[in-house]
N, C-alpha and C positions, 0 to 999 in steps of 0.2 A: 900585711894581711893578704895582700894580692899576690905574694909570694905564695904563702901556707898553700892556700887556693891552688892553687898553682901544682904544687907539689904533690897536693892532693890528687889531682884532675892526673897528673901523671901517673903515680902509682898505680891508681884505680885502673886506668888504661892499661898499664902495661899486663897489672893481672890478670884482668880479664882476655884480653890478647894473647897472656902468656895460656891460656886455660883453654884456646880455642886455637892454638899452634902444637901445643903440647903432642907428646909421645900417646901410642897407640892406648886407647880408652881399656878400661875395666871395669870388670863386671860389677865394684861396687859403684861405679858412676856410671856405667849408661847400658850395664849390662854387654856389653861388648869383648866377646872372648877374641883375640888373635894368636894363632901359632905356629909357628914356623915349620915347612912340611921336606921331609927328606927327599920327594920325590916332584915332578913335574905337576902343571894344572891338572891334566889330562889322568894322569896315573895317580894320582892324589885322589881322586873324584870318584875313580874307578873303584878303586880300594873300598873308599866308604861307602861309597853304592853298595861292594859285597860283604862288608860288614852289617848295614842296613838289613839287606836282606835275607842274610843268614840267621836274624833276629827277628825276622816275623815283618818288618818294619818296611813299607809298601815305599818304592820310588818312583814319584809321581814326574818328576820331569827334569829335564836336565838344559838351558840357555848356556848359549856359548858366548857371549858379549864379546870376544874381540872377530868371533865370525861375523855377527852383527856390524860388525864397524866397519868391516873389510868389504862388507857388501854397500857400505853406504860412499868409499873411498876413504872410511877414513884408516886412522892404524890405531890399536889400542893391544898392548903386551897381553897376553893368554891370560883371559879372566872368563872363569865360567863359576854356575850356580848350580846348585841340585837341589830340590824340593823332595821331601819326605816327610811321609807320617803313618799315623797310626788313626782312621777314625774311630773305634774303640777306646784310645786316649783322649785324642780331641776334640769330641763329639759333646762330650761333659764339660770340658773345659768352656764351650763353646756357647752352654747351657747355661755357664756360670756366669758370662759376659760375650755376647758376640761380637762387640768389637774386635778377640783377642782373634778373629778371622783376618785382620789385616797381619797377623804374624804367623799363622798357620796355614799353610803347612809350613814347617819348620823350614830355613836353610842354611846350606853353607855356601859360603862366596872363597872363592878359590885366587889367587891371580899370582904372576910371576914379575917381581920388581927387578926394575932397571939395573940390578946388580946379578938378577939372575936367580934370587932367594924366591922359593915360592911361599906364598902366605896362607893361610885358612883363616878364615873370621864366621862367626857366630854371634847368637842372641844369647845370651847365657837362659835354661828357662824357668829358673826362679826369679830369675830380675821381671820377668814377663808375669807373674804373679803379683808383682808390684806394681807393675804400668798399668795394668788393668782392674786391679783392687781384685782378684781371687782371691778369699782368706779362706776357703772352704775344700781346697784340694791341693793344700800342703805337698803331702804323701805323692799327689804326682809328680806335682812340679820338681820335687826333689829327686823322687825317681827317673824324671827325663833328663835333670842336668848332668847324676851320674851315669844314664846310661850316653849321653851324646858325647861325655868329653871322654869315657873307654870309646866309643865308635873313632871319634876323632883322634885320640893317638892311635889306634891299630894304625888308618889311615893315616897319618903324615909320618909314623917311626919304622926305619926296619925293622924288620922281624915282630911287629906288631899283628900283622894278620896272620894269626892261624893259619895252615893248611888244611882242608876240606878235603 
């Protein structure tokens, strides 16, 4: 018996370990988009900012977290964030549940891993319809997923941005 036990107590462990080591999240677990960007932190960020913006779509602020680190001594590889939104969009949304203020303005987190690969990560924003119980603004949330992940391939693929 004290074996079975046993065996049990391991399994369990490992799965939920293995569930909490695991490869990069998706959007149908935790809402979490990652994708790999053909260009630098820097020129990656830029790109979507002018995608962003070429869509109406206001860019409210841009953190640099490894300048942040450099000023405190420490080192941390190029990872920066950009806020943007729409209050028009999220205004409503906000109406529906103001909690969903802790994810709004929207962002994307940028950074370049130790191999040199740059990353893009996101909230996916229909997953965010579900964290906050919205059942009443469908149509947008569905609207912002498709329009953030065309902004985010223009931005991280060649030849993904337009010329203007």
């Amino acid at each position: 018996m004290y074996r079975v036990i046993l065996s049990i107590m391991v399994v369990t462990s490992a799965l939920l370990f293995g569930n909490m080591v695991a490869g990069p999240a998706s959007a149908e677990n935790d809402g979490l988009i990652i994708k790999r960007s053909d260009f630098g932190v820097t020129k990656t960020l830029d790109r979507l900012g002018i995608a962003l913006e070429r869509n109406g779509i206001k860019v409210f602020a841009r953190i640099n977290h490894a300048k942040g680190a450099q000023r405190m001594g420490l080192t941390l590889p190029p990872t920066s964030v950009i806020f943007f939104g729409s209050p028009k969009i999220g205004t409503p949304l906000m109406a529906s549940n103001p909690a969903i203020g802790l994810d709004l303005p929207l962002k994307v987190v940028a950074w370049q891993e130790s191999d040199g690969v740059v990353k893009i990560a996101y909230t996916e924003p229909t997953w965010l319809a579900k964290r906050y119980g919205i059942s009443d603004r469908d149509k947008v949330f569905k609207m912002m997923a498709g329009a953030l992940k065309k902004f985010t391939e223009m931005a991280t693929k060649r030849g993904g941005l337009p010329i203007k």
